[in-house]
VMD Tcl script that builds the backbone (N, CA, C; Angstrom):
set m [mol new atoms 174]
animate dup $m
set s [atomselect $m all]
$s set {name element resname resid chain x y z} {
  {N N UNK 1 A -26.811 15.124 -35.608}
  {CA C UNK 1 A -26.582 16.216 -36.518}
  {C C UNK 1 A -26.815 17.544 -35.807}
  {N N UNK 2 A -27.827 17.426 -34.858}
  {CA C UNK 2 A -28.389 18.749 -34.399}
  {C C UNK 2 A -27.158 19.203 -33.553}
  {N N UNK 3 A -26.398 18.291 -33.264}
  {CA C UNK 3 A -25.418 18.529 -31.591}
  {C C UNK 3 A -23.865 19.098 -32.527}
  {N N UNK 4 A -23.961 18.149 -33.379}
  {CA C UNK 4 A -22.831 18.988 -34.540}
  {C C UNK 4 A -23.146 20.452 -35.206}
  {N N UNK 5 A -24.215 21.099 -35.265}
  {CA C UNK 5 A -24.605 22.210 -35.565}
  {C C UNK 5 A -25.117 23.095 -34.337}
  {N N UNK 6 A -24.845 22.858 -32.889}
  {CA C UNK 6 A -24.850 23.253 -31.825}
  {C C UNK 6 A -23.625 23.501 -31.327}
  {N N UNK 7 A -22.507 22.774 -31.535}
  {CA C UNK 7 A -21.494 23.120 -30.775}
  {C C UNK 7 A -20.575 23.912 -32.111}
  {N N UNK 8 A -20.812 24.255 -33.413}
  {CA C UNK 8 A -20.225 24.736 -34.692}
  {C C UNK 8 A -18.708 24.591 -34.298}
  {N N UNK 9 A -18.330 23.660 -34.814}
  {CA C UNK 9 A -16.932 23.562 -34.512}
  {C C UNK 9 A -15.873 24.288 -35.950}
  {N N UNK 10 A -14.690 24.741 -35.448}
  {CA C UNK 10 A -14.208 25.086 -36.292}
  {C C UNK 10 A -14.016 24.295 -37.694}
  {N N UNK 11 A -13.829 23.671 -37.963}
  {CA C UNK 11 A -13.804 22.800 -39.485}
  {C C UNK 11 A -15.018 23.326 -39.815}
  {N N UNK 12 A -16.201 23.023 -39.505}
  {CA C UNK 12 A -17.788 23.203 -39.991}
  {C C UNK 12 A -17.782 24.731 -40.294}
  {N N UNK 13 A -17.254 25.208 -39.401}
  {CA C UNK 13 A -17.657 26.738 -39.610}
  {C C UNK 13 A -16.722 26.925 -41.308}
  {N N UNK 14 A -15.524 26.786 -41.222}
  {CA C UNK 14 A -14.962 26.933 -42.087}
  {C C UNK 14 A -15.588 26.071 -43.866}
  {N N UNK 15 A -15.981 25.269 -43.229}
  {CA C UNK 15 A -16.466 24.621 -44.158}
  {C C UNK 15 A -17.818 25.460 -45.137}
  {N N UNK 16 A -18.241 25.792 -43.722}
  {CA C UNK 16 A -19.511 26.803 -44.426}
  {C C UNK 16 A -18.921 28.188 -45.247}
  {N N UNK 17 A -17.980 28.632 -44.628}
  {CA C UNK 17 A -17.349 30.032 -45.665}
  {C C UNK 17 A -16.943 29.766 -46.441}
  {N N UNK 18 A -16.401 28.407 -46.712}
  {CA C UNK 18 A -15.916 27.953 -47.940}
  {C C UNK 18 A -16.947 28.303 -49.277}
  {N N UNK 19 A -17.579 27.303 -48.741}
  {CA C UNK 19 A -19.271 27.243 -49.548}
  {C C UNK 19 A -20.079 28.079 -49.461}
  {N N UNK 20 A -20.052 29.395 -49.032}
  {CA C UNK 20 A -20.215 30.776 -49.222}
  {C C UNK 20 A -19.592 31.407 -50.229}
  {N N UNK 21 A -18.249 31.603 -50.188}
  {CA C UNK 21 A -17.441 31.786 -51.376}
  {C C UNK 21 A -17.607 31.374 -52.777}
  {N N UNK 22 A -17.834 30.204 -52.891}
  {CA C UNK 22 A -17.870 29.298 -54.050}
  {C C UNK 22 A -19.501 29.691 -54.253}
  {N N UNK 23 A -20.162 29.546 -53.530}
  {CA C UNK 23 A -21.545 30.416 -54.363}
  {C C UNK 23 A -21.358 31.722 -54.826}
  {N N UNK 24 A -21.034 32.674 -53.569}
  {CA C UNK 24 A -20.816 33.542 -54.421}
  {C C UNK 24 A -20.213 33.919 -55.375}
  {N N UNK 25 A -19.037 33.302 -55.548}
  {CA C UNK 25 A -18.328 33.212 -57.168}
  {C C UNK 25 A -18.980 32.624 -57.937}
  {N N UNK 26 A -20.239 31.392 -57.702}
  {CA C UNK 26 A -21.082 31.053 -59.273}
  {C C UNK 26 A -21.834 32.166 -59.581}
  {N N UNK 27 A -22.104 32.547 -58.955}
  {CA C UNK 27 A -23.352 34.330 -59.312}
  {C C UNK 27 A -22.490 34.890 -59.711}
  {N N UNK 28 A -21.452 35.329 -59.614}
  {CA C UNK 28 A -20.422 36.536 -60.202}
  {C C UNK 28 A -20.650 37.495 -59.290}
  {N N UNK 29 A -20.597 37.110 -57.780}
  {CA C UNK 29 A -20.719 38.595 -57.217}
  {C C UNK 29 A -19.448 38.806 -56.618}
  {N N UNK 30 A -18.413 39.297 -57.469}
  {CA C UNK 30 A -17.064 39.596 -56.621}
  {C C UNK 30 A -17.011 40.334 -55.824}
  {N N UNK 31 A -17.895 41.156 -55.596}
  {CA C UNK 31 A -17.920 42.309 -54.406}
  {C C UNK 31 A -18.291 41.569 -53.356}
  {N N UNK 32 A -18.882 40.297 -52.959}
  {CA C UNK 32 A -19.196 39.751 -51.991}
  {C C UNK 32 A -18.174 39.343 -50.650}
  {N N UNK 33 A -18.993 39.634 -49.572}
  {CA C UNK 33 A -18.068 39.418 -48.284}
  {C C UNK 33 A -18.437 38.231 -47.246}
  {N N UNK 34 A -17.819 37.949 -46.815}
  {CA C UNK 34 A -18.457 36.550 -45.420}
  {C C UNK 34 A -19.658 37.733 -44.764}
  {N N UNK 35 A -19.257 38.759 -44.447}
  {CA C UNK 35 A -20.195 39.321 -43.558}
  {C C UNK 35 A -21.825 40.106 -43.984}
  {N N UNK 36 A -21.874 39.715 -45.106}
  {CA C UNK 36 A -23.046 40.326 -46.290}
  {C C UNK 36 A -24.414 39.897 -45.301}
  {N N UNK 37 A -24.853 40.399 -44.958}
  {CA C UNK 37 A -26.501 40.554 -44.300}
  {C C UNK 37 A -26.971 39.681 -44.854}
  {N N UNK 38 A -27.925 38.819 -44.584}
  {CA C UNK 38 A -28.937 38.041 -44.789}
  {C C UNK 38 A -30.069 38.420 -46.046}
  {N N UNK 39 A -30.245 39.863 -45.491}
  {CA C UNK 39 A -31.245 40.546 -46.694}
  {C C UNK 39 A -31.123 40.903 -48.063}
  {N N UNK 40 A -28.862 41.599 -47.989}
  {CA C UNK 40 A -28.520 41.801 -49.022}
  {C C UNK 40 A -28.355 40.704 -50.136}
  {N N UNK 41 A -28.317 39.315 -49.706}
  {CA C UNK 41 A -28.212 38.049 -50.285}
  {C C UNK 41 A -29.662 37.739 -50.844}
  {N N UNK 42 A -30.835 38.328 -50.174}
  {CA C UNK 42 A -31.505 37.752 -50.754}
  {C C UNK 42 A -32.028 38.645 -51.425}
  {N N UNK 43 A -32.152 40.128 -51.664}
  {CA C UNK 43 A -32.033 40.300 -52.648}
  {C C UNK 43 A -31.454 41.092 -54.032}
  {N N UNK 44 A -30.276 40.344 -54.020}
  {CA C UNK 44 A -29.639 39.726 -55.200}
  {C C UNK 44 A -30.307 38.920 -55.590}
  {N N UNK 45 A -30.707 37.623 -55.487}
  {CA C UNK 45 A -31.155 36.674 -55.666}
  {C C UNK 45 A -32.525 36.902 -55.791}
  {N N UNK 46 A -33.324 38.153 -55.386}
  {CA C UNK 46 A -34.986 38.013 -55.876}
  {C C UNK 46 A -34.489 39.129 -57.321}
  {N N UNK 47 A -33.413 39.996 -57.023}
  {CA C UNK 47 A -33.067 40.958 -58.307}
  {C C UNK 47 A -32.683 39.532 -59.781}
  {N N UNK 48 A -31.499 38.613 -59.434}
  {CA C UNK 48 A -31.473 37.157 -60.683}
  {C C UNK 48 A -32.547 36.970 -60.777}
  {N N UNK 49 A -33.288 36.192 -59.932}
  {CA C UNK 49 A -34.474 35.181 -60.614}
  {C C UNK 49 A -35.538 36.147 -61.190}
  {N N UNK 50 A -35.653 37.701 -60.681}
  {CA C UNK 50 A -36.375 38.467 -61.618}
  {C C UNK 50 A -36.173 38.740 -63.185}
  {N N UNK 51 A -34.742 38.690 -62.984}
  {CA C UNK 51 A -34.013 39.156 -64.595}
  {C C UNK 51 A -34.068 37.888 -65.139}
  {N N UNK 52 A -34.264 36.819 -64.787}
  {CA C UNK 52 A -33.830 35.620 -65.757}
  {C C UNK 52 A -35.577 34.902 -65.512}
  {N N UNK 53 A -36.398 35.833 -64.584}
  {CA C UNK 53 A -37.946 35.264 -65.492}
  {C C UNK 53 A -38.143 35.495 -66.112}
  {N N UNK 54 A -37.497 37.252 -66.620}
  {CA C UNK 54 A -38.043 37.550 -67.784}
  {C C UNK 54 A -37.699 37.457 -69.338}
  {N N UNK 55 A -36.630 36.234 -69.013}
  {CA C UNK 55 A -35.481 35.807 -70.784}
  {C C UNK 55 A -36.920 34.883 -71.075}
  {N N UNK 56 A -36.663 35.460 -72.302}
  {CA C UNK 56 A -37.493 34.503 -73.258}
  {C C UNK 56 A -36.587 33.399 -74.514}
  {N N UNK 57 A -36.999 32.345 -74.413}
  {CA C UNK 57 A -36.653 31.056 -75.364}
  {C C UNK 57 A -37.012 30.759 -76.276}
  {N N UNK 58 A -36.198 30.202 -77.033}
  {CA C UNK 58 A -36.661 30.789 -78.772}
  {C C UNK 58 A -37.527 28.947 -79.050}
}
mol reanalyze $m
mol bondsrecalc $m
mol representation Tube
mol addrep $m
């Protein structure tokens, strides 16, 4: 596995932007790009899980 994620071959790579995409379309972030920083991803994602700790259930 490690030698398949060492040599990133094209399919894999592609495979991964795929599944970049498709997350970012479950969040609803249409503004999202392949090239989005590491930081800006995460937080979005500490900004969701903040807004949705604070829903309350009836």
């Amino acid at each position: 596995m490690t030698n398949l994620y060492n040599t990133r071959s094209a399919w894999l790579d592609m495979a991964h932007k795929v599944l970049d995409r498709a997350v970012a379309a479950v969040y609803g972030w249409t503004d999202s790009t392949l090239d989005m920083s590491d930081e800006e991803i995460l937080r979005r994602l500490l900004a969701l899980n903040l807004e949705r700790g604070t829903l309350t259930y009836p």
